[in-house]
N, C-alpha and C positions, 0 to 999 in steps of 0.2 A: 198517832201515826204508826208504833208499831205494831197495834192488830191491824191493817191495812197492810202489810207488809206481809206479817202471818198469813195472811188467805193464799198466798202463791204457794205452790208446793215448792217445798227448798229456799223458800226467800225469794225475794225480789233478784238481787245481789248473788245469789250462789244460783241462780236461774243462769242468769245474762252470763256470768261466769262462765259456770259449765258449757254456753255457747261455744265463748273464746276458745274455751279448753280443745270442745270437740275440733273445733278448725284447726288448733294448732295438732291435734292425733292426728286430723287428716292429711294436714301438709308434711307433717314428716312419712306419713304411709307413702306419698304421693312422691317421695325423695329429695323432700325438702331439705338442705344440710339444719342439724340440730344447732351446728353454733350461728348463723343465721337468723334462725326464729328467736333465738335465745337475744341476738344481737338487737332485731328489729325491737323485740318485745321491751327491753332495756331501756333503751334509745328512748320510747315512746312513754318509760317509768309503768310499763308492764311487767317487771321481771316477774313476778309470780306467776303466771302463765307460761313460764319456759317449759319446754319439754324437760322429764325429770332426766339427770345427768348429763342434761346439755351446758358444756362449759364454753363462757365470751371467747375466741380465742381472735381477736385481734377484729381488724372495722369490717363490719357487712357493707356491701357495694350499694348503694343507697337506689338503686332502681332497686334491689331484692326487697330492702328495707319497706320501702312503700309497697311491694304489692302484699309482704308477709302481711304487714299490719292492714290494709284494707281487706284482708281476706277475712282477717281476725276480727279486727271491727266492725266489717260489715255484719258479722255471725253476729256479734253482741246486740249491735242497734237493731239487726231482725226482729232477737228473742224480745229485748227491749219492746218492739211497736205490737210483737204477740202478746205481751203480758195488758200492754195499753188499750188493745183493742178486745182484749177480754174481760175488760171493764177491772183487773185485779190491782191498779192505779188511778187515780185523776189524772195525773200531766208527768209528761217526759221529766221535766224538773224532777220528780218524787224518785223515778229510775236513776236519774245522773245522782242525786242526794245516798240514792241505798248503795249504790257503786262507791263513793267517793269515802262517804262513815264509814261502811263493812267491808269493804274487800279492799280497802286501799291503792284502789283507782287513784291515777293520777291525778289530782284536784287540780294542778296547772291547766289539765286538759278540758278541763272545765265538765267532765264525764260523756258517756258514749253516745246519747242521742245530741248532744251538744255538738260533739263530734262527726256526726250524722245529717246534722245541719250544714256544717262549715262544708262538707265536702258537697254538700248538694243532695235532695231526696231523690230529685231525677236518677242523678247520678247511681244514687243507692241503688233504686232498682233494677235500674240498666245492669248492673255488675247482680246482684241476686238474681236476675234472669239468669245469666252468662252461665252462672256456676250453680244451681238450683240441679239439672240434671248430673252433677256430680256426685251430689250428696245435698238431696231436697231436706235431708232431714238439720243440717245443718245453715243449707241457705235458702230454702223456702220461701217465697217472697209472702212474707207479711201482709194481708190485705191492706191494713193501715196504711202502709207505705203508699200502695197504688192509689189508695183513697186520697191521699195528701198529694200527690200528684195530679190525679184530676180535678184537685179544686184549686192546685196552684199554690195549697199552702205547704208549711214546712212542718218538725214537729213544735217548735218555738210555739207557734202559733196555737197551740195545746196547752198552754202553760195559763191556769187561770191568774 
C-alpha cells in the first residue's frame, strides 16, 4: 500500500492536507478571525491546520464554526475525489486511511470522504459550485463528485 501512496505527488495525506491548508490561507485573506478557524479547526480535532500564531481565545459562535470547517473540508474531500478520480487510489477508504495514519486526522471522524458522505455529495457540490469562482484552484469541483451525483451514488459506494 505504500507505493500506491508514493504515486501522488506529496502523498496522498500531505495532498488533501495542503487542500485544508490553502482554504484556511484563504479564509483568513478573506477576514476570517484567526482565533475562529483556530476554534472551528480544534473543535472538529483539526488543530494542525490552524492558521500559524492563531491562538483558542475563548468559544467560536458555532454558525462560524460550521461554515469555517465546511469550507475546510469541502477543500480536502475535493482534492480527496481528484486524487480518486485520477486513478492515484482504489477507494475513498485508502484517502480517510492516509489521512487518519499520517496526518493525524481525527479518526473519531471517521476521515474526510467519510465526512463527505455524511454531509451529502449533493450537497458537496452545491457548495464547490457556490465558491469554485472564488478560488477554483482550491474549490474546483472534482468531476468525480458530479459523477457520483448523477448516478445517485456516494463515495462509500467506491469502497471495494
Amino acid at each position: 500500500m505504500a507505493q500506491l501512496y508514493s504515486r501522488a505527488p506529496g502523498g496522498v495525506a500531505g495532498r488533501v492536507m495542503a487542500a485544508g491548508r490553502a482554504a484556511v490561507a484563504h479564509l483568513v485573506a478573506q477576514g476570517e478571525a484567526e482565533d475562529h478557524i483556530a476554534g472551528a479547526l480544534a473543535g472538529f480535532g483539526l488543530a494542525g491546520l490552524s492558521p500559524v500564531g492563531a491562538v483558542l481565545r475563548g468559544a467560536v459562535p458555532q454558525r462560524t464554526a460550521e461554515r469555517i470547517l465546511q469550507r475546510v473540508l469541502s477543500a480536502m474531500a475535493n482534492e480527496g475525489a481528484r486524487i480518486l478520480g485520477a486513478g492515484l487510489l482504489r477507494c475513498p477508504a485508502e484517502v480517510d486511511f492516509a489521512l487518519i495514519a499520517g496526518q493525524g486526522f481525527p479518526r473519531w471522524q471517521g476521515g474526510v470522504m467519510h465526512w463527505a458522505d455524511r454531509r451529502g455529495v449533493m450537497i458537496l457540490r452545491r457548495d464547490l459550485q457556490e465558491w469554485q469562482e472564488e478560488a477554483p484552484e482550491i474549490w474546483g469541483l472534482a468531476p468525480l463528485i458530479s459523477d457520483l451525483v448523477a448516478t445517485g451514488r456516494r463515495f462509500a459506494d467506491l469502497d471495494a
